[in-house]
C-alpha positions in Angstrom: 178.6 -58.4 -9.3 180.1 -57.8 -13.1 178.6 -61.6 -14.4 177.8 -61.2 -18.3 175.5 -63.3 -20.5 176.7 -65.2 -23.6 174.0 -62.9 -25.5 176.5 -60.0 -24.6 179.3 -62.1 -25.4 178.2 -63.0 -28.8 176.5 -59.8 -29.5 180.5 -58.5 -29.5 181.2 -61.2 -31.5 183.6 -63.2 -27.9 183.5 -66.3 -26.9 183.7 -67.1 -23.2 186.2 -69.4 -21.7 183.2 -71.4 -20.0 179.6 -71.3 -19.7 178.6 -71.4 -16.0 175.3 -72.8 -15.4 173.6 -71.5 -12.3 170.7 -73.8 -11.9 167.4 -73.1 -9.9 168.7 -73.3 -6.4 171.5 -71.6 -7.8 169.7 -68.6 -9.0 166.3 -68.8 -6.6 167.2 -70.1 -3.4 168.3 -67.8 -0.7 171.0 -70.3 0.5 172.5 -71.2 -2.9 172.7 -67.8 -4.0 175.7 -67.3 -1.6 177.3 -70.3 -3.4 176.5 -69.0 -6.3 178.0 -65.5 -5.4 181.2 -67.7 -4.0 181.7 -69.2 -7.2 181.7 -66.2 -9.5 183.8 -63.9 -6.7 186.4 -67.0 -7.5 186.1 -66.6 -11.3 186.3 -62.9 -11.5 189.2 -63.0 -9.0 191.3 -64.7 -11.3 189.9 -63.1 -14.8 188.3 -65.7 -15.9 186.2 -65.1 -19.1 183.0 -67.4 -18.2 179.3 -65.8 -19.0 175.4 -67.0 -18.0 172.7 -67.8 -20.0 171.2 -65.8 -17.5 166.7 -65.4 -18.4 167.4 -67.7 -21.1 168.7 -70.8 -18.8 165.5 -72.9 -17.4 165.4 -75.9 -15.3 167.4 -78.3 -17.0 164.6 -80.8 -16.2 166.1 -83.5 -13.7 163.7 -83.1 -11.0 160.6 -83.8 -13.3 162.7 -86.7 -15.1 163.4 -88.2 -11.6 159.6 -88.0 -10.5 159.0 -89.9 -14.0 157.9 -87.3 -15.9 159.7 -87.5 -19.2 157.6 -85.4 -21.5 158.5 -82.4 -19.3 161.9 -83.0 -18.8 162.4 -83.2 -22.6 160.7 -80.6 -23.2 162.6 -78.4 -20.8 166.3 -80.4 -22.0 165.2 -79.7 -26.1 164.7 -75.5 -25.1 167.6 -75.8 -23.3 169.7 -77.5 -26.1 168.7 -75.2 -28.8 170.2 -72.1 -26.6 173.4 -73.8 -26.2 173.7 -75.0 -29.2 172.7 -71.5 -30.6 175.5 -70.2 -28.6 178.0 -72.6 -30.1 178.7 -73.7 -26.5 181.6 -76.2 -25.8 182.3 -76.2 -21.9 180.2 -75.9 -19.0 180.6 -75.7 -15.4 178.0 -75.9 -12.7 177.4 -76.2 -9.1 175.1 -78.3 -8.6 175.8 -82.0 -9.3 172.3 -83.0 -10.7 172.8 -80.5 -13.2 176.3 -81.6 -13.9 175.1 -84.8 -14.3 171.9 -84.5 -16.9 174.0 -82.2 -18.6 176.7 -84.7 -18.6 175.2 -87.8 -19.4 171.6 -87.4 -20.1 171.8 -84.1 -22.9 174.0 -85.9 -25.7 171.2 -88.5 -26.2 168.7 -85.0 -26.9 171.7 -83.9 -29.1 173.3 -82.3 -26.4 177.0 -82.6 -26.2 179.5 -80.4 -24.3 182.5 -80.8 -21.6 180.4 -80.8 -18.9 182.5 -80.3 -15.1 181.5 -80.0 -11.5 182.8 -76.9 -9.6 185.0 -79.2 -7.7 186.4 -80.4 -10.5 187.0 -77.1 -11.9 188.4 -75.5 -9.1 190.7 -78.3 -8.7 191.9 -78.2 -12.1 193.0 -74.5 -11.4 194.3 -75.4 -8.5 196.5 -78.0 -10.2 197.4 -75.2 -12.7 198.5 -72.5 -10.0 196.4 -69.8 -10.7 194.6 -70.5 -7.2 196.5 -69.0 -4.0 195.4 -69.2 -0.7 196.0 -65.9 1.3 193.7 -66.5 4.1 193.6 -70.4 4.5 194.9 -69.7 8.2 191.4 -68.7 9.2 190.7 -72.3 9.2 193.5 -73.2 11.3 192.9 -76.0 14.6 188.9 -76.4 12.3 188.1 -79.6 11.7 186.5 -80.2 8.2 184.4 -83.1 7.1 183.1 -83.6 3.7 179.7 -84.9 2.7 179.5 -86.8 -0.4 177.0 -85.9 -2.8 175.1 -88.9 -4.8 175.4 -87.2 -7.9 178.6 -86.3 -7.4 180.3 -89.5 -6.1 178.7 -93.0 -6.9 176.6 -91.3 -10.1 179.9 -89.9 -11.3 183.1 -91.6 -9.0 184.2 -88.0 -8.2 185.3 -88.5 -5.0 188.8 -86.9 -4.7 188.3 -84.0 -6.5 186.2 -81.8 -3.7 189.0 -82.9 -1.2 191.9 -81.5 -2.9 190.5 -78.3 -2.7 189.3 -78.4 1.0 193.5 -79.5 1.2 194.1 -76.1 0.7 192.9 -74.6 3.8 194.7 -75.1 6.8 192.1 -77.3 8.9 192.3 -81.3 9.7 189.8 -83.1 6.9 188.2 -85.9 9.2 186.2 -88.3 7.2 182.7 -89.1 8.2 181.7 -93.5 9.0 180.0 -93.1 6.0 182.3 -91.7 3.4 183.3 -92.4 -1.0 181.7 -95.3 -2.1 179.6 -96.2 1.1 178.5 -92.5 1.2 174.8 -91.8 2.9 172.3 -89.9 0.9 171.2 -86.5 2.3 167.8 -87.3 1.5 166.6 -85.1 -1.4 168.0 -86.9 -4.5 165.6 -88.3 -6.8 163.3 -85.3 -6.3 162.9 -86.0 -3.2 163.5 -82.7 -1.8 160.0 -81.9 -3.6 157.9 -84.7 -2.0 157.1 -85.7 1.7 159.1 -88.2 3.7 158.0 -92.1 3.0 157.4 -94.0 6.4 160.7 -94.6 8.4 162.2 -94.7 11.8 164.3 -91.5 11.3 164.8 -88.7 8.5 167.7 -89.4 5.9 169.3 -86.1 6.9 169.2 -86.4 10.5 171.3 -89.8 10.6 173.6 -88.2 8.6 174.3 -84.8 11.1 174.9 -87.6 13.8 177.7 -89.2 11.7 178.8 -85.9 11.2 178.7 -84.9 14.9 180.5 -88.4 15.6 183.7 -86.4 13.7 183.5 -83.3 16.0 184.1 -81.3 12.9 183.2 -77.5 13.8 182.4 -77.5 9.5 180.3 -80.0 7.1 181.4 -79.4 3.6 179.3 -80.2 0.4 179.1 -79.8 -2.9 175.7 -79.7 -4.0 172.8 -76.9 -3.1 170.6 -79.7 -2.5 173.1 -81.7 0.4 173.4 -78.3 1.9 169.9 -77.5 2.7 169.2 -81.2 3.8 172.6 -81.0 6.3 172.0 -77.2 7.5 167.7 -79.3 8.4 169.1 -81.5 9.9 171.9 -79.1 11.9 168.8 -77.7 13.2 166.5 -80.4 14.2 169.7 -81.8 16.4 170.1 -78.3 17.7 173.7 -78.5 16.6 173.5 -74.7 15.3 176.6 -73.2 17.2 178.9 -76.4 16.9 178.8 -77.5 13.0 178.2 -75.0 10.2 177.1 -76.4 6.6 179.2 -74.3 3.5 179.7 -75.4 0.1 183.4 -76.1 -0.9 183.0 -72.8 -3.0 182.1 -70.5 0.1 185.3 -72.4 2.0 188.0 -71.4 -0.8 187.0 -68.2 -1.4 187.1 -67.7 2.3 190.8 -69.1 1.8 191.5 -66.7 -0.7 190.1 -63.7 1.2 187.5 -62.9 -0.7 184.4 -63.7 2.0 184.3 -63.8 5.6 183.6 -66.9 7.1 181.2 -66.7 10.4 181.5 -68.9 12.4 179.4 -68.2 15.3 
């Protein structure tokens, strides 16, 4: 895939539109690599000048701030400042809404300060601007979609309506979940959670939330976050759910309604 690095960029003396930052799951897990790949099919697709920081992006440091572990987080968020400020850079997008919200609302206090947006936001924004069309939203036709929430995303940042204007543009019925906006439920792996083992409990985070989501009878759970994606497609499993409700990020679902990925469904 043609993706090129603001080094490239500034060593011909360009300035991208937007810098999009991948983030670990984004770039390392199997899974979120497909987002990832979702994402930037969308930006090529409509020309979009964006580059990576590419080797020179590490973890932006919210799962060590979460444990409590602030010397490592600012020492990961200072390396990563002095790149993008080397880089003069001034708008960010990423996938993943823990990164979209350290970079945010945690970087300016390091001296960290940039337009920071969510993909959902973004995508929506072009959306909005016309320079998304949908060729292929019919493959979604008589699918039901419900949309999962993301912490990060929705009470951290009260982005709740962004995510579901874009899943508007497919041709499916959007069913909302019992637990949905401001009364959302947690996937279970915020707060680096996803790195530890389960506390003592009657039943797993993620697991109460597939049966709300089987509740809706929707054939797709839609998320927004790398993290609420592994947690649903866990807890898919562990219900045995794996041929009725299939877990894919808002990005895989509009590029699907632009024709450029096949959705399976099977």
């Amino acid at each position: 895939m043609e993706v090129k690095t603001m080094a490239e960029y500034a060593a011909n003396g360009e300035t991208p539109e937007v810098l999009f930052w991948v983030g670990c799951a984004g770039s390392f897990d199997q899974r979120a690599q497909k987002i990832t790949r979702s994402f930037v099919k969308i930006l090529n697709h409509l020309n979009i000048k964006f580059a990576v920081l590419g080797t020179e992006e590490s973890c932006n440091g919210d799962p060590a701030k979460r444990a409590g572990n602030e010397f490592v987080y600012q020492m990961l968020a200072l390396q990563n400042i002095q790149i993008l400020n080397g880089y003069g850079v001034k708008k960010i997008v990423a996938t993943c809404p823990h990164c979209f919200n350290i970079l945010k609302n945690e970087y300016p206090s390091l001296g960290g300060n940039y337009e920071v947006l969510h993909h959902a936001t973004y995508l929506q924004q072009l959306i909005n601007e016309g320079r998304i069309k949908m060729t292929d939203a019919n493959v979604f036709k008589g699918k039901k979609i419900t949309y999962h929430d993301s912490c990060y995303l929705g009470r951290a940042n009260e982005i709740y309506e962004a995510p579901r204007k874009v899943l508007e543009q497919l041709d499916a019925d959007l069913v909302e979940m019992k637990s949905c906006r401001t009364k959302g439920l947690c996937c279970g792996a915020g707060g680096s959670q996803m790195f530890k083992e389960d506390e003592p409990g009657a039943k797993r985070i993620n697991i109460a939330r597939i049966e709300e989501v089987v509740e809706t009878e929707a054939q797709i759970v839609a998320s927004a976050c790398p993290f609420c994606n592994t947690m649903l497609t866990d807890g898919v499993k562990a219900k045995e759910k794996q041929q009725q409700v299939k877990v894919f990020d808002i990005a895989e679902l509009l590029a699907a309604g632009q024709g450029l990925e096949t959705i399976n469904f099977q």
